[in-house]
C-alpha positions as CSV (number, residue, x, y, z in Angstrom):
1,X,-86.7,-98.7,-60.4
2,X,-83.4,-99.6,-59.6
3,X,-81.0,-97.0,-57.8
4,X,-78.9,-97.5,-61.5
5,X,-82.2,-96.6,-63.5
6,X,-83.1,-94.0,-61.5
7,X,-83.4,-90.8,-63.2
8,X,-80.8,-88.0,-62.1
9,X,-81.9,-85.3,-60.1
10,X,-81.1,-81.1,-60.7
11,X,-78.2,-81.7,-58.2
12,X,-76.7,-84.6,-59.4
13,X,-76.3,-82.7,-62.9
14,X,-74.5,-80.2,-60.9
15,X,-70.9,-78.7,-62.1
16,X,-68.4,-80.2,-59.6
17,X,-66.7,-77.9,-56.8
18,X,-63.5,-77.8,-58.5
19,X,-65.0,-76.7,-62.1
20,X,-67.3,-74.5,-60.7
21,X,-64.0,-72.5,-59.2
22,X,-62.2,-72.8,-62.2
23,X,-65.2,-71.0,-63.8
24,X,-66.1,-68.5,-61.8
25,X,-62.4,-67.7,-62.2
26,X,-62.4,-66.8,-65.4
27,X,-66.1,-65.0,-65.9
28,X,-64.6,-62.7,-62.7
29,X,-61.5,-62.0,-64.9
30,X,-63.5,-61.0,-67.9
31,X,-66.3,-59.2,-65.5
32,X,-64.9,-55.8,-67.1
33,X,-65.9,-53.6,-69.4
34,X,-62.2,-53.0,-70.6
35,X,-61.3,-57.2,-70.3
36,X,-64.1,-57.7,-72.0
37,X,-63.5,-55.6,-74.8
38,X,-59.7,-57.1,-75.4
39,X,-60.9,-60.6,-75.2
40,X,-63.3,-59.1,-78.1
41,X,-60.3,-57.4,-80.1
42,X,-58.0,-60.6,-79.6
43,X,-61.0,-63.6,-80.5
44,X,-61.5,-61.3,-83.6
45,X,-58.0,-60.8,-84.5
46,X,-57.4,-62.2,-88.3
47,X,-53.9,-63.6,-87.3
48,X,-55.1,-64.9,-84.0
49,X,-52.6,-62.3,-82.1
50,X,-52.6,-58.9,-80.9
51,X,-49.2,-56.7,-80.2
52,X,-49.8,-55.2,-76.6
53,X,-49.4,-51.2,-78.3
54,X,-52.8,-52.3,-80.5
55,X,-54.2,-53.2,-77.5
56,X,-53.9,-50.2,-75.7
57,X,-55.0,-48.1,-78.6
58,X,-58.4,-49.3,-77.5
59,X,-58.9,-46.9,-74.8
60,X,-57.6,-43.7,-72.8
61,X,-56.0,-45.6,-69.9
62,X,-52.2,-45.0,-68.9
63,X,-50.1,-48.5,-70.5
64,X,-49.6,-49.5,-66.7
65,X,-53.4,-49.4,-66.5
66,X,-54.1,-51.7,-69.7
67,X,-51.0,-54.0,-68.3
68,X,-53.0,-54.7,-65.4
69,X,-55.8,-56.0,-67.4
70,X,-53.8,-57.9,-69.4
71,X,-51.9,-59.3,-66.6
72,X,-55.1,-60.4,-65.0
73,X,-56.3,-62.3,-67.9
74,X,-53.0,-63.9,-68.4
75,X,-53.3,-65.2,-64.7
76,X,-57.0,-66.2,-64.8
77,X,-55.6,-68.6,-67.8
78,X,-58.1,-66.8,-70.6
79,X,-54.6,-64.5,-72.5
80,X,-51.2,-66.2,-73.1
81,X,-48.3,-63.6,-74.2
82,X,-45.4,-64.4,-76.5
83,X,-42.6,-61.9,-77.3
84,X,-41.7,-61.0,-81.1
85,X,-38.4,-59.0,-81.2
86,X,-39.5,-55.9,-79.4
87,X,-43.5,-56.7,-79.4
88,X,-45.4,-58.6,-76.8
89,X,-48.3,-60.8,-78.7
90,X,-51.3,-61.5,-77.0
91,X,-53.6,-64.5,-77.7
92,X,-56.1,-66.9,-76.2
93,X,-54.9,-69.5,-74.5
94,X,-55.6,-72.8,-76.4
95,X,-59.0,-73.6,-75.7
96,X,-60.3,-70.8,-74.9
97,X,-61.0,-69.3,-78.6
98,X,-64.8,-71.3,-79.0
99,X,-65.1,-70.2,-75.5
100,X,-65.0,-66.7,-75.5
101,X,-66.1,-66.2,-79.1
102,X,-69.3,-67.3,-78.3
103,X,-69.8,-65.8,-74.5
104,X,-69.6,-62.9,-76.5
105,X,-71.6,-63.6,-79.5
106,X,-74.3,-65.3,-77.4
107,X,-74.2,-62.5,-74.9
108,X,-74.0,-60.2,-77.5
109,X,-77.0,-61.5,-79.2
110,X,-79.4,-62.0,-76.5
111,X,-78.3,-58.5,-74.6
112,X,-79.5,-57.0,-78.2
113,X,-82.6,-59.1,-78.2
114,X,-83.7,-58.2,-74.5
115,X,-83.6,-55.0,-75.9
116,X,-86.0,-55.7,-78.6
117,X,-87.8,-56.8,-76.9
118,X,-88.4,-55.3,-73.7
119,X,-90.7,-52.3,-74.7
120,X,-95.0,-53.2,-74.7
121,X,-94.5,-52.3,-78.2
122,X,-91.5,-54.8,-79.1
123,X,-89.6,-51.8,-80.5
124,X,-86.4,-49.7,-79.0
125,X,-86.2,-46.0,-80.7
126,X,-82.4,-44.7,-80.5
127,X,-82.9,-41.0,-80.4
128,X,-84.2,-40.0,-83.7
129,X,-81.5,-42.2,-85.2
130,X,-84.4,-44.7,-86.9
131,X,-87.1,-47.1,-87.2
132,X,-88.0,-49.6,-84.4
133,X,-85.3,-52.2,-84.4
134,X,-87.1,-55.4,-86.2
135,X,-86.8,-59.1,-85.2
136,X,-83.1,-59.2,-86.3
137,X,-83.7,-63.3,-86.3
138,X,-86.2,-63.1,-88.9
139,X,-84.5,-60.3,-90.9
140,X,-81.0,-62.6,-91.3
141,X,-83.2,-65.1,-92.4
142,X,-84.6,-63.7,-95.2
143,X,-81.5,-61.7,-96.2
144,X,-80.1,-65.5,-96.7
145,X,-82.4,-66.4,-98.5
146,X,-82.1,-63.3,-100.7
147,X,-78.7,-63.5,-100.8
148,X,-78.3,-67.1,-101.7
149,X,-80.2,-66.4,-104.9
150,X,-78.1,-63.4,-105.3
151,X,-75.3,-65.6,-105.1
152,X,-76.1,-69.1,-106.8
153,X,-72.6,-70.7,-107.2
154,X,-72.3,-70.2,-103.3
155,X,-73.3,-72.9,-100.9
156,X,-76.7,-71.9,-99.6
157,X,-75.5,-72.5,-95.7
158,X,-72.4,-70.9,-96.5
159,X,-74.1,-67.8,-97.2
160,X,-76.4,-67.9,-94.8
161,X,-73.4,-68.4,-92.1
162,X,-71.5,-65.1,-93.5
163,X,-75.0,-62.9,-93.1
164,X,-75.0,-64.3,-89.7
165,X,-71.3,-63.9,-88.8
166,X,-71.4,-60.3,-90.3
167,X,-74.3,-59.3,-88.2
168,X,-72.4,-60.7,-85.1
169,X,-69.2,-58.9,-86.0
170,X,-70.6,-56.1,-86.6
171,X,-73.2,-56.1,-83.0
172,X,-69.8,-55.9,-81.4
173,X,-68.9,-52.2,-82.2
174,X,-71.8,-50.7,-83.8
175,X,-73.6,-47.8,-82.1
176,X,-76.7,-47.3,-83.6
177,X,-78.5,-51.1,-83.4
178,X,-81.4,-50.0,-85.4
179,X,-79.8,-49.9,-88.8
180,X,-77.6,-52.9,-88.0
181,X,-79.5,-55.3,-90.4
182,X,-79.1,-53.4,-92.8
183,X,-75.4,-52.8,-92.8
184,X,-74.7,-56.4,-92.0
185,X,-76.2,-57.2,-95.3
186,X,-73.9,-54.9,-96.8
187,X,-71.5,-56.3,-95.1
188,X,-72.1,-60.0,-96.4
189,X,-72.9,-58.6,-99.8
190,X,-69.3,-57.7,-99.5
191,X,-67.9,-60.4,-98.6
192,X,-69.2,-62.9,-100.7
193,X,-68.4,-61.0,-103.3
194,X,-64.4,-61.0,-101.8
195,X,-65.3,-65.5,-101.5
196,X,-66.3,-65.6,-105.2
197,X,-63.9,-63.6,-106.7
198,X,-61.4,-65.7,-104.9
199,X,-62.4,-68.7,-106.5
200,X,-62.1,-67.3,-109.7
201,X,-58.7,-65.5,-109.4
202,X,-57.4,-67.6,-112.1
203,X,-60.1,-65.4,-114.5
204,X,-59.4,-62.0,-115.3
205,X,-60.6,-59.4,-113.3
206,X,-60.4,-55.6,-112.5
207,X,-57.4,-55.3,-109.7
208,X,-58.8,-55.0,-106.2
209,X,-57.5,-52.9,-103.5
210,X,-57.8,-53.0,-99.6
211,X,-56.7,-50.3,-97.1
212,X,-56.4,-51.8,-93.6
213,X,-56.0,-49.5,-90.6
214,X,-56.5,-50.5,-86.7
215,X,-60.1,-48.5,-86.3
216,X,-61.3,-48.4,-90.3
217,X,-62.3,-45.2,-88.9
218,X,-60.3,-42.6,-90.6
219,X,-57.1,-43.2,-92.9
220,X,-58.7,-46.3,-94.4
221,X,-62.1,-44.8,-95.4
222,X,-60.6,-41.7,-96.6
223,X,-58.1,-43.8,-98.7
224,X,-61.3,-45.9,-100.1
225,X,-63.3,-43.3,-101.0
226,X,-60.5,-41.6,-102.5
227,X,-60.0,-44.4,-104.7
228,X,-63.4,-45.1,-105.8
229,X,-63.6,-41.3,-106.9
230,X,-60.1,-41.4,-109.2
231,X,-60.2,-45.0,-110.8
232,X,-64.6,-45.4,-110.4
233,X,-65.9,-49.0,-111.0
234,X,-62.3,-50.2,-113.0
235,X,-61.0,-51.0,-109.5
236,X,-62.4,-52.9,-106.3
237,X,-62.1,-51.2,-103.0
238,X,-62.3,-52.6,-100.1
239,X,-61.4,-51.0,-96.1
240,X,-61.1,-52.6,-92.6
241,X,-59.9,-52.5,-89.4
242,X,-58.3,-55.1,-86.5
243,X,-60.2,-53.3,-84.0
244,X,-63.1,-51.5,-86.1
245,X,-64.8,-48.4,-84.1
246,X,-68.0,-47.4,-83.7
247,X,-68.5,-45.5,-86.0
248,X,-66.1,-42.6,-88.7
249,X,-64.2,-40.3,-87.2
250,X,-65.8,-37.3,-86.4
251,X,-62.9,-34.9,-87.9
252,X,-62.9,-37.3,-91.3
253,X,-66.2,-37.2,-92.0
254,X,-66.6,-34.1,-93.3
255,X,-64.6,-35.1,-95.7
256,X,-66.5,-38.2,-96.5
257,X,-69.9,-36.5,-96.9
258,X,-68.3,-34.2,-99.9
259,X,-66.6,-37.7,-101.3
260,X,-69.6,-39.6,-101.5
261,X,-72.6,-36.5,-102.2
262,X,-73.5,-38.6,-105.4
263,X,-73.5,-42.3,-103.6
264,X,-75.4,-41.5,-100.5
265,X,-76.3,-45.6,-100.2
266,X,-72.1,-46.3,-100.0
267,X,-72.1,-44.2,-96.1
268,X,-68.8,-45.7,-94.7
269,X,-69.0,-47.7,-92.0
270,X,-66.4,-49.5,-89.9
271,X,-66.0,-52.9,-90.2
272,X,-63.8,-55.5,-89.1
273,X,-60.7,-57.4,-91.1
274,X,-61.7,-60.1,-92.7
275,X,-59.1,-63.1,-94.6
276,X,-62.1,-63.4,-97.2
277,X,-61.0,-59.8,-97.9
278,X,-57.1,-60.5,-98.1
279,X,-57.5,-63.4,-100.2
280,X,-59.4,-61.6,-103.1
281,X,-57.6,-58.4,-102.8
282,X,-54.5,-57.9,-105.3
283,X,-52.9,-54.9,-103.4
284,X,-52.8,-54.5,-99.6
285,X,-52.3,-51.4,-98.0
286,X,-51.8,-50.4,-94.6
287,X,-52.0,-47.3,-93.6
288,X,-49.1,-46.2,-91.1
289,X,-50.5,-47.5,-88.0
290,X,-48.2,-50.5,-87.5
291,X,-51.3,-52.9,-88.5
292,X,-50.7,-55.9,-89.8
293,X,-52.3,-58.7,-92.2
294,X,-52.6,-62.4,-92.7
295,X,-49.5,-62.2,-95.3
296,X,-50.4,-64.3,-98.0
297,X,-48.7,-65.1,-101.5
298,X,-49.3,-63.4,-104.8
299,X,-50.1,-60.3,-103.0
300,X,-48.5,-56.7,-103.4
301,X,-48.1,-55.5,-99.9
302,X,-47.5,-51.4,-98.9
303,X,-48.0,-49.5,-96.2
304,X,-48.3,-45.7,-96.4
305,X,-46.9,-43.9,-93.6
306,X,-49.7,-41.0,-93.0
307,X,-51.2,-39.5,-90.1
308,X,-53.7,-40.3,-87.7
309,X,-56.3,-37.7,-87.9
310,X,-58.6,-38.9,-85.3
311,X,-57.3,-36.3,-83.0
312,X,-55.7,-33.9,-85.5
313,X,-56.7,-29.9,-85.8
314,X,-58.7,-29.0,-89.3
315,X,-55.8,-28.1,-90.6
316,X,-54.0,-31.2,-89.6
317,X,-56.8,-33.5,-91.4
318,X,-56.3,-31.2,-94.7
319,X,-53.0,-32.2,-94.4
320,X,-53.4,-36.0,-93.9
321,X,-56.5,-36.0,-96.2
322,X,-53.9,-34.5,-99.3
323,X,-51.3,-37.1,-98.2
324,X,-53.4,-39.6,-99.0
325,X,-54.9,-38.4,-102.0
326,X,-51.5,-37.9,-103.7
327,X,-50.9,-41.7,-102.5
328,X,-54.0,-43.0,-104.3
329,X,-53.3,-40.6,-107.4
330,X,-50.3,-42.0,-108.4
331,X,-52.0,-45.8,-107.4
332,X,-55.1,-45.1,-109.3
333,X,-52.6,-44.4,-112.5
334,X,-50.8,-47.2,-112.3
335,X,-53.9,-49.4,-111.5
336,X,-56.0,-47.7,-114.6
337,X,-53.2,-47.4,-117.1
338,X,-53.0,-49.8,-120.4
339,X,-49.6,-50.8,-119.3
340,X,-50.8,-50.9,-115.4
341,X,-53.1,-53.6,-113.6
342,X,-52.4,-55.7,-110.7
343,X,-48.6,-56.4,-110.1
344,X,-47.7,-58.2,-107.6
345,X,-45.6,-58.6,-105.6
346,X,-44.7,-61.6,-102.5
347,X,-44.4,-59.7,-98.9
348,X,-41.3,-60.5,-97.6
């Protein structure tokens, strides 16, 4: 065989000198915890951009600290920044969206499924948080398939793409890894819902409501569950957040637990902004936390200027927790009422 036949060797398949550089540069600039995490927050972001104060609200560190990071990222060619009035906007720089969305979805994945399966037993206990974490592979699959039944006007791949994007979404935040199955199907069972009623939004339909703070930790859920107790099943609620947490605030869910004692299956959960959401929503509420939304037409747009109770006192979550219910009071009433509905009404 000719030296042009000859098959290639492991070397000559090699990544140049140059690219390898260029490479390593990068991975080094996202080899931290914190990087990582705002690469995470801005990939995610519904608008494709991040103000620098959202940013920071992700950790503890002094702003000098964060703008460091930042800074770092922005040289190693992964962030770009662009001023807006007073606001720094942060972004990937082009090309570099498919890049990092799936270093961290792949890594995501396979860090979840070394965990699977690295005891003899192929199970990983949490505590006593729940069962042996199953085959999550084989568990998306079949809630696909359930789900595409569920959902027959759907396209069968698009439905199996949303259980599979949920489950990734979600993988990035959530604590407890055995139950995440199970709330990413809740998750896409939510969503689809949000693509179908979409379509149909020339049909009528009972108004639909979505609270959106930064962590969906807190304001947001207690605004939901607030809502779903005054108006019940004549109004859709939805929550989110930018940058969803963990998991509830520990000073809100107190107040949670009494909201929901009759619907134990509806435990809140943080979960992350979605336009599927926005688009089927008729009112769009934001709660005081300087959060913004893909701003689309037809939609009523509010924001309710309450506190944050993720670090309040008792006393101080009473307070916000009253705030809000007041809020969703008079919305319920005007969303309930024979002469009320869905009014709309353009942002801007």
């Amino acid at each position: 065989m000719n030296a042009a036949g000859a098959a290639q060797s492991p070397v000559d398949r090699a990544l140049s000198r140059d690219v390898a550089e260029a490479m390593a540069g990068v991975l080094r600039a996202l080899a931290d915890p914190l990087r990582l995490q705002i690469a995470s927050v801005v990939s995610t972001a519904p608008s494709g951009r991040v103000p620098a104060g959202e940013i920071a609200s992700i950790t503890d560190l002094t702003a000098p600290t964060v703008s460091h990071h930042l800074r770092s990222l922005r040289e190693a060619g992964v962030l770009v920044a662009a001023r807006r009035g007073t606001w720094v906007d942060y972004s990937l720089a082009p090309g570099m969206d498919r890049v990092v969305a799936g270093l961290l979805d792949n890594l995501s994945a396979a860090i979840r499924q070394a965990a699977a399966d690295g005891p003899s037993d192929a199970t990983v206990r949490d505590g006593d948080d729940g069962p042996a974490l199953l085959d999550a592979d084989a568990q998306l699959r079949r809630t696909g398939e359930r789900l595409a039944a569920r959902f027959p006007d759907l396209d069968a791949d698009l439905v199996v793409a949303v259980v599979r994007e949920s489950y990734t979404a979600l993988g990035r935040t959530a604590r407890v890894t055995a139950h995440l199955p199970v709330l990413a199907e809740r998750f896409a069972v939510q969503r689809l819902e949000d693509i179908a009623r979409a379509r149909r939004s020339d049909e009528p339909h009972p108004p639909s409501v979505l609270f959106v703070c930064v962590a969906n930790a807190g304001r947001s859920q207690l605004a939901a569950a607030l809502l779903r107790k005054h108006a019940g099943s004549s109004v859709v609620v939805r929550s989110a957040g930018s940058v969803p947490a963990a998991e509830v605030h520990s000073t809100v869910q107190p107040f949670l637990d009494r909201l929901l004692a009759e619907s134990p299956d509806q435990a809140p959960y943080p979960k992350p902004l979605t336009d599927d959401a926005v688009r089927a929503a008729d009112v769009v509420i934001t709660m005081g936390c300087g959060d913004t939304c893909p701003v689309l037409p037809g939609k009523r747009y509010e924001d309710w200027a309450v506190g944050d109770p993720a670090l309040a006192s008792a006393a101080g979550v009473q307070a916000i927790y009253d705030d809000i219910e007041a809020r969703v009071r008079v919305l319920a009433h005007e969303l309930t009422s024979p002469t009320g509905g869905a009014p709309t009404k353009e942002h801007g």
